[in-house]
VEXDREN-2710 file (C-alpha; in Angstrom, 1 decimal):
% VEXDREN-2710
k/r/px/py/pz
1/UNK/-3.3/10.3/30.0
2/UNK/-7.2/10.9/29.5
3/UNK/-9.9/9.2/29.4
4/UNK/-10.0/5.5/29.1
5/UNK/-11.8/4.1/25.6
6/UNK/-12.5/0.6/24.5
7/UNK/-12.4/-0.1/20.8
8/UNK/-13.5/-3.6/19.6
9/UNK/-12.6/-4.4/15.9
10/UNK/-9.3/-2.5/17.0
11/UNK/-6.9/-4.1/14.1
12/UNK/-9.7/-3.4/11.5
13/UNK/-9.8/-1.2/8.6
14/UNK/-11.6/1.2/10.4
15/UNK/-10.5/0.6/14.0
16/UNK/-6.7/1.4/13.1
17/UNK/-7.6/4.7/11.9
18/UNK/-9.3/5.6/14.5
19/UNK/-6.8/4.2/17.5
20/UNK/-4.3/6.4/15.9
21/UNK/-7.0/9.5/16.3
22/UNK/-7.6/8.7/19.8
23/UNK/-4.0/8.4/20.8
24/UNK/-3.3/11.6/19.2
25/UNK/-6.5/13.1/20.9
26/UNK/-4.6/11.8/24.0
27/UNK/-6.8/9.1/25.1
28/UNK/-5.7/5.9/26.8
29/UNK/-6.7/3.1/24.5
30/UNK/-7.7/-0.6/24.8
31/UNK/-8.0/-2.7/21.5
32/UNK/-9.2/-5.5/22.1
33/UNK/-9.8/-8.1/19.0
34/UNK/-9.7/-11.7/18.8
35/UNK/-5.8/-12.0/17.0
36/UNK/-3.2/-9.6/18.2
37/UNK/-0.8/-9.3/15.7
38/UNK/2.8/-8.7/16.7
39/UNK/2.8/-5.4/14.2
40/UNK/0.5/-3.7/16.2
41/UNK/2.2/-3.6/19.3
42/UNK/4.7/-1.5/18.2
43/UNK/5.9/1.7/16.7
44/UNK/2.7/4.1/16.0
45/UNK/0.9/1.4/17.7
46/UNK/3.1/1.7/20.3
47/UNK/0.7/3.6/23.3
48/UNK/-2.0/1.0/23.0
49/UNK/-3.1/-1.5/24.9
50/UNK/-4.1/-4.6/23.0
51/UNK/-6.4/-7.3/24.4
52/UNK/-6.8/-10.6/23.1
53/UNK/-11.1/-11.5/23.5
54/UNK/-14.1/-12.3/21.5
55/UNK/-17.3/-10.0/21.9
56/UNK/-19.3/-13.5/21.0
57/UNK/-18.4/-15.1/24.7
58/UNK/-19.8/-13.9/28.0
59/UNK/-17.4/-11.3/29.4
60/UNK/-16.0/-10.1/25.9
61/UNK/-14.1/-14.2/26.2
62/UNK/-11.9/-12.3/29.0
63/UNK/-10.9/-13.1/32.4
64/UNK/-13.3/-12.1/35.4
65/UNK/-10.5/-10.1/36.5
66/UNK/-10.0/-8.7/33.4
67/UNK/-13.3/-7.5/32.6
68/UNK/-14.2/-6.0/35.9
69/UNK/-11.2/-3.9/35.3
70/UNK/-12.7/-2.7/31.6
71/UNK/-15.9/-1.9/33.8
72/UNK/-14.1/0.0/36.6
73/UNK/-11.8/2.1/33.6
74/UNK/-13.6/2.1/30.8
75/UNK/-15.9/5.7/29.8
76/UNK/-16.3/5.0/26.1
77/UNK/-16.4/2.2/23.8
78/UNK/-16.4/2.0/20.0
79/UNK/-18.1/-1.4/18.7
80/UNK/-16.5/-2.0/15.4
81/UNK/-16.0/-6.0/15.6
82/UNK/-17.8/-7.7/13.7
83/UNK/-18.1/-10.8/10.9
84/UNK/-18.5/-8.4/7.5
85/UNK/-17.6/-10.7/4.3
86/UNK/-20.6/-12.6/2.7
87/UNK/-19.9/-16.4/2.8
88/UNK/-22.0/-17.2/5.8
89/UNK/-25.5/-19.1/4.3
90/UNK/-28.0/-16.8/6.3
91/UNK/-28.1/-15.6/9.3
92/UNK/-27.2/-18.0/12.0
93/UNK/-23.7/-17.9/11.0
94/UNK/-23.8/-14.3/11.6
95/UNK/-25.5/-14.2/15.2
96/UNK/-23.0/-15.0/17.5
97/UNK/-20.7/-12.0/16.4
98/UNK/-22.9/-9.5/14.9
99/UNK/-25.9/-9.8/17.3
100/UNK/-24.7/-11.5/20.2
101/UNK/-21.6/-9.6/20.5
102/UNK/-23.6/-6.4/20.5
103/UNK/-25.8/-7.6/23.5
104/UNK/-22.5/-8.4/25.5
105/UNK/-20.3/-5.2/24.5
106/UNK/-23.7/-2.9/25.2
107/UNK/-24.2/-5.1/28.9
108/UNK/-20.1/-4.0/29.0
109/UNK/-21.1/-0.4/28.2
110/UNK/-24.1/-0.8/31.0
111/UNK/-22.1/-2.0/33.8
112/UNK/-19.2/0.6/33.6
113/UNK/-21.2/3.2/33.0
114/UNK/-19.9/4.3/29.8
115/UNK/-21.2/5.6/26.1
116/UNK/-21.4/2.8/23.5
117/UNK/-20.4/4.2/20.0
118/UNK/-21.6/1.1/18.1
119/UNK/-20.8/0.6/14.6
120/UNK/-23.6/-0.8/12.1
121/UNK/-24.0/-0.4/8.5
122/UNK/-26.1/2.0/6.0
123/UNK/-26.6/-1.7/4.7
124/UNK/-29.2/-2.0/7.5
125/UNK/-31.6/-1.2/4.6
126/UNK/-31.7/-3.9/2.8
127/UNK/-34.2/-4.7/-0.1
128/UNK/-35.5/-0.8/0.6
129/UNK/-35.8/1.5/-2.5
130/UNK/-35.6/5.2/-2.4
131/UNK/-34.8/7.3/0.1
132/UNK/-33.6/5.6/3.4
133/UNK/-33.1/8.4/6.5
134/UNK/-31.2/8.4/9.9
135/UNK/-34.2/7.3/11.5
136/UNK/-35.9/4.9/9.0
137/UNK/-34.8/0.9/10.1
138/UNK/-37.9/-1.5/10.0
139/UNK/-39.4/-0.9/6.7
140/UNK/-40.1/-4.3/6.0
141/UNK/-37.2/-4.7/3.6
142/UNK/-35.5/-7.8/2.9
143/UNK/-32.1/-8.8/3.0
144/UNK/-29.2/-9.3/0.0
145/UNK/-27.4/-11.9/2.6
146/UNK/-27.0/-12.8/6.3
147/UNK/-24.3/-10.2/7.0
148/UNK/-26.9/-7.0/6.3
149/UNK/-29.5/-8.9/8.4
150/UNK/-27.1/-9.5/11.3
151/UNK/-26.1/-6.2/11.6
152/UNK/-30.3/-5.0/11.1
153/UNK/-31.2/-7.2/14.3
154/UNK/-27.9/-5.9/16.2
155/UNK/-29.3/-2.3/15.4
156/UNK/-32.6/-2.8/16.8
157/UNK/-31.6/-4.3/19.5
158/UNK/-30.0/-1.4/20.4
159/UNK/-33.3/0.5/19.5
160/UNK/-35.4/-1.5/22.0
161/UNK/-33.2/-0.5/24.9
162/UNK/-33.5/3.3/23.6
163/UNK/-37.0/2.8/23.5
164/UNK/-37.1/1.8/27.1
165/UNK/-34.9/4.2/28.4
166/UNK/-31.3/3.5/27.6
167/UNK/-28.8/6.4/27.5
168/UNK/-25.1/6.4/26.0
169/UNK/-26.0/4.7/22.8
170/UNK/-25.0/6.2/19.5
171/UNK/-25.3/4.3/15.9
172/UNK/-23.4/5.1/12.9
173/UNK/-24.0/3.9/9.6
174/UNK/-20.8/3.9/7.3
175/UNK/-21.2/3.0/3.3
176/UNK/-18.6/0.5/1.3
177/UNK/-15.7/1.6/3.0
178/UNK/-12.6/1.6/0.9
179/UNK/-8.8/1.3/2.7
180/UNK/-7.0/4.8/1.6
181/UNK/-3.8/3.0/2.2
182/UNK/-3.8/-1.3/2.2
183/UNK/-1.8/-3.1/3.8
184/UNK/-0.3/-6.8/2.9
185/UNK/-3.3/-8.1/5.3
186/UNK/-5.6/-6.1/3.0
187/UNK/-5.4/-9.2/0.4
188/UNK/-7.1/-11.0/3.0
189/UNK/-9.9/-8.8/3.8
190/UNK/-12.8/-9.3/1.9
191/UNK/-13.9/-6.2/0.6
192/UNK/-14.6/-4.4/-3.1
193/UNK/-10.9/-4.3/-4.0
194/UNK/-11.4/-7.7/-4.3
195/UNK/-14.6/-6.9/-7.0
196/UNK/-12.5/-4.7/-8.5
197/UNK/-9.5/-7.0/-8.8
198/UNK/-11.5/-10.0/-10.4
199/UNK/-13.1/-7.8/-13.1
200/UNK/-9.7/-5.7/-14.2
201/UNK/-8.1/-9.9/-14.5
202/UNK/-10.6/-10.8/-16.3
203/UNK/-10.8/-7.7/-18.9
204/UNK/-7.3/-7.9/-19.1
205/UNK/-7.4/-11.9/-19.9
206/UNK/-10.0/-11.6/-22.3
207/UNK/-8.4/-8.5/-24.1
208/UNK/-5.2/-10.3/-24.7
209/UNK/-7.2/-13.3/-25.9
210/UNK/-8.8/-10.9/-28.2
211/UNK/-8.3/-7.4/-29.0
212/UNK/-11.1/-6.7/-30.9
213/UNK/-13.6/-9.1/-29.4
214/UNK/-17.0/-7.0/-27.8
215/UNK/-17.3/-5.8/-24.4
216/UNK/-17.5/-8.2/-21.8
217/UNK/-20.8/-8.0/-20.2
218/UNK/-21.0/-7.3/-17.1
219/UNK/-24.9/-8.0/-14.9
220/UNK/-25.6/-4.0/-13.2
221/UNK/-27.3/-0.9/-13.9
222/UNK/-25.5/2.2/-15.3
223/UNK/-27.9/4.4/-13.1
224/UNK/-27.0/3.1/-10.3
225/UNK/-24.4/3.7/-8.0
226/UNK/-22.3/2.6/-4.6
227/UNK/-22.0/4.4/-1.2
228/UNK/-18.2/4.0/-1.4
229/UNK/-16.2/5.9/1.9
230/UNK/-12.5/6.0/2.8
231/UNK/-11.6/4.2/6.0
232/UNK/-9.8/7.3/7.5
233/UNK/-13.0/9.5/6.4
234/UNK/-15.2/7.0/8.8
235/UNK/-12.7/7.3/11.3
236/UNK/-13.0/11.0/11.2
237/UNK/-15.8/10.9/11.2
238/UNK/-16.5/8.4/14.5
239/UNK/-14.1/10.9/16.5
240/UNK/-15.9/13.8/15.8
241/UNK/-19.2/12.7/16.6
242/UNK/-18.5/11.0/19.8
243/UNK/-17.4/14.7/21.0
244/UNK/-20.5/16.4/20.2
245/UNK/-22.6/17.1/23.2
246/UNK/-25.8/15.8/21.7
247/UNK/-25.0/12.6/20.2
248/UNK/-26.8/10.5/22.6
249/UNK/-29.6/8.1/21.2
250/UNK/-29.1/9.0/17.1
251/UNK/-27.7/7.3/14.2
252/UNK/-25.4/9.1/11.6
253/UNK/-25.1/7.7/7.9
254/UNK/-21.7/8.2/7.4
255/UNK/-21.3/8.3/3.8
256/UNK/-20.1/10.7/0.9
257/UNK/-22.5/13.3/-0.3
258/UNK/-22.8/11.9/-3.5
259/UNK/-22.3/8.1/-4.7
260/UNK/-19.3/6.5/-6.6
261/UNK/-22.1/5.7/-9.9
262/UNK/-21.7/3.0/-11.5
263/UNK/-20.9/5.0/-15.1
264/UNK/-18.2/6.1/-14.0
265/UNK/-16.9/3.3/-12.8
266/UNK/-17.8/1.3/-16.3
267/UNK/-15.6/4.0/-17.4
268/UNK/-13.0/3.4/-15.5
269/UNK/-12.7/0.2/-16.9
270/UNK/-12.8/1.2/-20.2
271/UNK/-10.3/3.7/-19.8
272/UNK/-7.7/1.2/-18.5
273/UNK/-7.6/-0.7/-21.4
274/UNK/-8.0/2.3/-24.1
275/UNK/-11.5/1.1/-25.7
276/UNK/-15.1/-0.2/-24.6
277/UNK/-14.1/-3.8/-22.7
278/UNK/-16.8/-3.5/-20.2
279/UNK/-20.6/-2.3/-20.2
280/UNK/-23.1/-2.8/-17.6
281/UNK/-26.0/-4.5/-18.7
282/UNK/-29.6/-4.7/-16.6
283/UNK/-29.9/-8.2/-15.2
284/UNK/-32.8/-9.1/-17.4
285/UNK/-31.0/-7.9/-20.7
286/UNK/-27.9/-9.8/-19.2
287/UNK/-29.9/-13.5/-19.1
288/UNK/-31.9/-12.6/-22.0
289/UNK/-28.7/-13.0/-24.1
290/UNK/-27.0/-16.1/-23.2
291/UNK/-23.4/-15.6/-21.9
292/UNK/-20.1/-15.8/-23.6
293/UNK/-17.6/-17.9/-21.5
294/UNK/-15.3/-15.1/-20.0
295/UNK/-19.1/-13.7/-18.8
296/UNK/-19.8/-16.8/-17.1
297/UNK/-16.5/-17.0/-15.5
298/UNK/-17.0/-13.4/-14.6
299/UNK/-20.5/-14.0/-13.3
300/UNK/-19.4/-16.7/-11.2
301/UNK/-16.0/-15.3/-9.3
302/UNK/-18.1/-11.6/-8.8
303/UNK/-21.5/-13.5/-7.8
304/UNK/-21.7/-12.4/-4.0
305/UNK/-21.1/-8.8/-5.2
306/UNK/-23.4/-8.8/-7.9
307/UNK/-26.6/-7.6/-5.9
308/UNK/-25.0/-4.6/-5.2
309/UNK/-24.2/-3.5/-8.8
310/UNK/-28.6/-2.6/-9.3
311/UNK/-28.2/-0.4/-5.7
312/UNK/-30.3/2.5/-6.1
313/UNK/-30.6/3.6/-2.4
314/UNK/-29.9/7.3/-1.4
315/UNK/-29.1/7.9/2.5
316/UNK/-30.1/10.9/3.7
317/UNK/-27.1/12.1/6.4
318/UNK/-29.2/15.4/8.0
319/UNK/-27.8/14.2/11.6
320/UNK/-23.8/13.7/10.2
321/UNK/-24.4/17.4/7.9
322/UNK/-25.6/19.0/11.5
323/UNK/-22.6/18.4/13.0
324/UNK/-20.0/18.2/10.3
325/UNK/-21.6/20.0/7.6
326/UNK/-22.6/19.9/4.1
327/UNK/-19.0/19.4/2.7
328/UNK/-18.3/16.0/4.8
329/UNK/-16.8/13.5/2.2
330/UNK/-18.6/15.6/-1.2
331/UNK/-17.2/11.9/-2.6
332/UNK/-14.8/9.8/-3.7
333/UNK/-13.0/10.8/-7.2
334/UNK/-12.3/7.8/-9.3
335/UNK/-8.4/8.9/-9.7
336/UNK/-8.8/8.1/-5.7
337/UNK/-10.4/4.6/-5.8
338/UNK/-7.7/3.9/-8.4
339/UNK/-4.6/4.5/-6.2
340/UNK/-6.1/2.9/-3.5
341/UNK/-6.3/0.1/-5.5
342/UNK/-2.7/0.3/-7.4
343/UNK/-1.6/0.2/-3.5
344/UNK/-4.0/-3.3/-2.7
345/UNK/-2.6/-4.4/-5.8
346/UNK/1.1/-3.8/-4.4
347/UNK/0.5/-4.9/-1.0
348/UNK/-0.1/-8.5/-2.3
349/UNK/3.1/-9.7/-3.2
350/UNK/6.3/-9.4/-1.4
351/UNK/8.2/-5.9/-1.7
352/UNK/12.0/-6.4/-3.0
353/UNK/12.9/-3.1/-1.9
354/UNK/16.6/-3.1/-1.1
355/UNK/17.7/-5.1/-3.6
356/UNK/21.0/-4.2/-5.4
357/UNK/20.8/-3.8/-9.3
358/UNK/22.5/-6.0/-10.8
359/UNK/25.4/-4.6/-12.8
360/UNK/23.7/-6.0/-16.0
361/UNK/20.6/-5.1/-15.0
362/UNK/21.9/-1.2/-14.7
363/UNK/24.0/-1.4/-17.9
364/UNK/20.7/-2.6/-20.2
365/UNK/18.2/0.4/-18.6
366/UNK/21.1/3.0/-18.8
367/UNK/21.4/1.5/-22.4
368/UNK/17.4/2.2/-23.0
369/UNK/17.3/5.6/-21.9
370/UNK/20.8/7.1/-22.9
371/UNK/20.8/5.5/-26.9
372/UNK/17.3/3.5/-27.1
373/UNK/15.2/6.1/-26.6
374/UNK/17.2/9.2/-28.1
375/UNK/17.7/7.5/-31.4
376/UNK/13.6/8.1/-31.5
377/UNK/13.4/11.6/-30.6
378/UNK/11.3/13.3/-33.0
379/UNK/9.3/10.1/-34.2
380/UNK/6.1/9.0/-33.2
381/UNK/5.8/6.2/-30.9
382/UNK/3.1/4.7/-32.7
383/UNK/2.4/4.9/-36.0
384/UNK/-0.6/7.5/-36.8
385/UNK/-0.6/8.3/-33.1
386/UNK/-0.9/12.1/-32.8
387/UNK/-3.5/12.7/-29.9
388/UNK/-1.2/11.3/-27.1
389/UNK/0.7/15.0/-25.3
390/UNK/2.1/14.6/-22.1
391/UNK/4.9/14.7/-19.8
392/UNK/5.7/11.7/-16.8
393/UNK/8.0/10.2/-15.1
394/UNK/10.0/6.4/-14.9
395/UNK/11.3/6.0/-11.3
396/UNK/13.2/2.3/-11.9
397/UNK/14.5/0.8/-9.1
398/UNK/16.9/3.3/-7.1
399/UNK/17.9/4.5/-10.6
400/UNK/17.8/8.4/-11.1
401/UNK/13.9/9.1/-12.3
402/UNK/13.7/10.0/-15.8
403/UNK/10.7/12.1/-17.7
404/UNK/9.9/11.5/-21.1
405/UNK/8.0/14.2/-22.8
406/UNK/5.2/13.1/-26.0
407/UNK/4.2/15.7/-28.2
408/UNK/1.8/15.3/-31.1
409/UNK/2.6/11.1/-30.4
410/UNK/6.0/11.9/-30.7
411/UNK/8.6/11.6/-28.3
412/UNK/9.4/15.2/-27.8
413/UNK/12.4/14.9/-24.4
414/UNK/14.0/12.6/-21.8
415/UNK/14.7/14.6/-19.2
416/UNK/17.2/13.6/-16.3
417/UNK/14.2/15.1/-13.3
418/UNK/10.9/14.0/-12.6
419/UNK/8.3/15.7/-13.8
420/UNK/5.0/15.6/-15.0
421/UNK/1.2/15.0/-14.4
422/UNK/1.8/11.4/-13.3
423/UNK/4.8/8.9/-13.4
424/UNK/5.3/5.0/-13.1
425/UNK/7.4/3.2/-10.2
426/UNK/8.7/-0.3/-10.9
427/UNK/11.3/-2.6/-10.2
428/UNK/14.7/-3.3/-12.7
429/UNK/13.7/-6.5/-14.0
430/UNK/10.4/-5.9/-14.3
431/UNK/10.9/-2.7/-16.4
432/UNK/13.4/-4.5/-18.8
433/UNK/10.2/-7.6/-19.1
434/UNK/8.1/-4.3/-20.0
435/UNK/10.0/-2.4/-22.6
436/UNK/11.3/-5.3/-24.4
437/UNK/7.7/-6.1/-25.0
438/UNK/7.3/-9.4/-22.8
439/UNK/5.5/-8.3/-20.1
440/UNK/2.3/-5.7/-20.5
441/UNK/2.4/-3.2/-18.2
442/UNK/-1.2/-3.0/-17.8
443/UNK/-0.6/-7.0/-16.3
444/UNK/2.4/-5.6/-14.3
445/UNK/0.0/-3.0/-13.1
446/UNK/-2.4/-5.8/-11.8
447/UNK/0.2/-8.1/-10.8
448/UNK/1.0/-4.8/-8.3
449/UNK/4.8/-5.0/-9.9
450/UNK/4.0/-1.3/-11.3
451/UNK/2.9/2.1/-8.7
452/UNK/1.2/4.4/-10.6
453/UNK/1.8/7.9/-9.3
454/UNK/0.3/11.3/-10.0
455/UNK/-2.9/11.5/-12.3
456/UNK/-3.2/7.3/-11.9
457/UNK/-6.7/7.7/-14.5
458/UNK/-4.0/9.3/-17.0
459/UNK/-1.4/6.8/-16.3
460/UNK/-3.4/3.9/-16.9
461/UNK/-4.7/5.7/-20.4
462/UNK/-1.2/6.1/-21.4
463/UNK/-0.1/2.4/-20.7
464/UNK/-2.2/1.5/-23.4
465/UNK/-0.1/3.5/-26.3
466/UNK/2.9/2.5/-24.2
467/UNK/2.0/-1.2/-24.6
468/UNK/1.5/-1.3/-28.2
469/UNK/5.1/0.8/-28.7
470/UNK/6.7/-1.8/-26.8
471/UNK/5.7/-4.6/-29.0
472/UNK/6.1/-2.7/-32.1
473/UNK/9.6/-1.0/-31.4
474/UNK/10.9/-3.5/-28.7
475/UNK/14.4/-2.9/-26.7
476/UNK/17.1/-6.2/-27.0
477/UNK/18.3/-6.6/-23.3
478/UNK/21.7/-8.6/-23.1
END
């Protein structure tokens, strides 16, 4: 086994990423975090060491014993824990965790000797407009909330023991990082799935209440944009940087080339729901109009977010491009950002994998697709529909996949494989709710009762024209 590392934050977005790269880089590991959870001591997980502590006490919250072991073993140490949602009022409730706990896992990092790969954020900037680089910190910005501030004075900190002759310190500076694959805790985690979640409810609440209404306001500037990052990209990322020779004493922005702008992901809204239900308005044209009622609601349940939606900040990354070059994360493609988020939206409700069809169940979807459907061949689904072409796939249950082919808006094929440029997974019953038009599939979509796979941006077009066939032809179930 090689060389001993401490990561705090282990059984974070980030840190589980990056335990699994260090286990397969063959390091001995140490997680330490202030819950354990029974999960991660096992399979993958299976080679690490977890530690139950608190980077906000004296001695990490571990026993003397404990922690004079950590300084006797430990060579490097990743500082990921931290407090990172925005309910705290300022930033005393941030202190004990992302200041104080940087003081104590750097005095860790001091006494055994080791190289402290410390976590911040490129949020460090604040108020700051422009161009923000590696080096810049104190510009005199000001802060959006307590939890950018906290994790400004934790960073220089850290830059007044460089300045008086620290070694083994290294800062990285990751964007909005975005889980590649969430996990049932992930509904839990305060992050931008959880932005991203409250808008698509309330477009979709608002479209059903009215198909035609106008777009739904929504308080942000088109021109602007968000440093959005995968989790396993950071992780990546972290790992490869700590083995450079030169690391010692500078800060990385660890974010994508170019911005997820917010245009594109207005559009992606739009594009969901097959017409203009969103549009991003400047703040000032936003209050100069007053508010329709689902735009206060949507004000009020995306309020701490808000601030974020007129971020205009580009990061300059020169130190990350020197050592992992130009291409590093070009960016994240929306068709990305939306399966991640068709996976958040699974993982927060229980999976009834295993179940058995039911025999009636089986009988009425073999019914749908064996005399429903080929009674329609050579019709169009939707009456003067003749733009929708395209070929995907139904996976129901443990069913045999099926892939209906549209032509000209007519249904062109069922075959019995599946093919196609993307497909929809979902479960017997709610498949029967969809197709006999009592269920929407863009709501089972966001109640995470239906994967899209493939080209998910395509998939979530499509629903729309699917929707409106299912009410207009709808299938009789027994």
């Amino acid at each position: 086994m090689g060389p001993t590392v401490l990561v705090t934050g282990g059984t974070g977005i980030v840190g589980r990423p990056l335990v699994r790269g260090l286990v397969a880089a063959g390091k001995r590991v140490i997680a330490l975090s202030r819950q354990v959870l029974a999960c991660e001591q096992g399979g993958e997980f299976s080679d690490v060491e977890y530690l139950r502590g608190d980077v906000s006490q004296p001695l990490l919250g571990l026993e003397p014993p404990v922690y004079q072991e950590l300084c006797r073993t430990v060579q490097t140490i990743f500082h990921l824990a931290a407090r990172t949602d925005f309910k705290g009022a300022g930033l005393a409730d941030y202190q004990a965790i992302n200041i104080d706990g940087v003081k104590n896992v750097h005095t860790l990092a001091q006494e055994a000797g080791g190289h402290l790969h410390h976590v911040s954020t490129a949020f460090v900037c604040g108020t700051h407009t422009g161009i923000f680089s590696e080096e810049n910190l104190d510009c005199g910005q000001q802060f959006r909330n307590g939890y950018e501030e906290s994790k400004f004075r934790g960073e220089c900190y850290l830059r007044e023991c460089l300045a008086a002759g620290a070694a083994g310190i290294t800062i990285y500076r990751p964007g909005i990082i975005l889980e590649r694959q969430p996990s049932p805790s992930s509904a839990h985690t305060f992050g931008p799935f959880i932005f991203l979640d409250a808008v698509f409810r309330l477009l979709l609440t608002a479209k059903m209440q009215d198909e035609k209404g106008p777009a739904l306001r929504i308080s942000g500037q088109r021109s602007c944009h968000l440093p959005f990052i995968f989790d396993n990209d950071v992780a990546a990322a972290l790992l490869q940087i700590s083995q450079a020779p030169d690391n010692d004493g500078k800060t990385y922005h660890v974010v994508c080339q170019a911005p997820f702008g917010n245009a594109v992901l207005e559009d992606v809204f739009n594009q969901a729901f097959g017409r203009r239900v969103a549009a991003l308005v400047a703040k000032e044209a936003f209050t100069a109009v007053a508010p329709s009622q689902p735009e206060r609601i949507m004000a009020r349940k995306t309020a701490k977010y808000a601030p974020y939606m007129d971020f205009a900040v580009h990061f300059e990354r020169r130190n990350l491009e020197a050592l992992l070059g130009a291409i590093f994360c070009r960016q994240v493609e929306e068709d990305e950002l939306l399966q991640a988020f068709g996976l958040f939206l699974a993982s927060k409700k229980e999976e009834m994998a295993g179940r058995e069809i039911a025999a009636q169940e089986r009988q009425d979807i073999e019914g749908y697709f064996e005399h429903f459907l080929p009674a329609i061949i050579g019709q169009q689904l939707i009456a003067n529909l003749a733009s929708l072409s395209c070929a995907f796939w139904l996976k129901v249950g443990a069913l045999p996949c099926r892939t209906l082919v549209v032509e000209k808006g007519c249904l062109a094929a069922i075959q019995s494989e599946g093919q196609g440029d993307f497909g929809y997974k979902v479960r017997p019953e709610v498949f029967l709710q969809v197709v006999s038009g009592r269920l929407s599939p863009q709501r089972g979509f966001f109640d995470g009762d239906i994967a899209l796979e493939g080209d998910t941006m395509a998939a979530l077009r499509t629903a729309t024209a699917l929707e409106e066939f299912f009410q207009c032809r709808p299938y009789l179930v027994s």
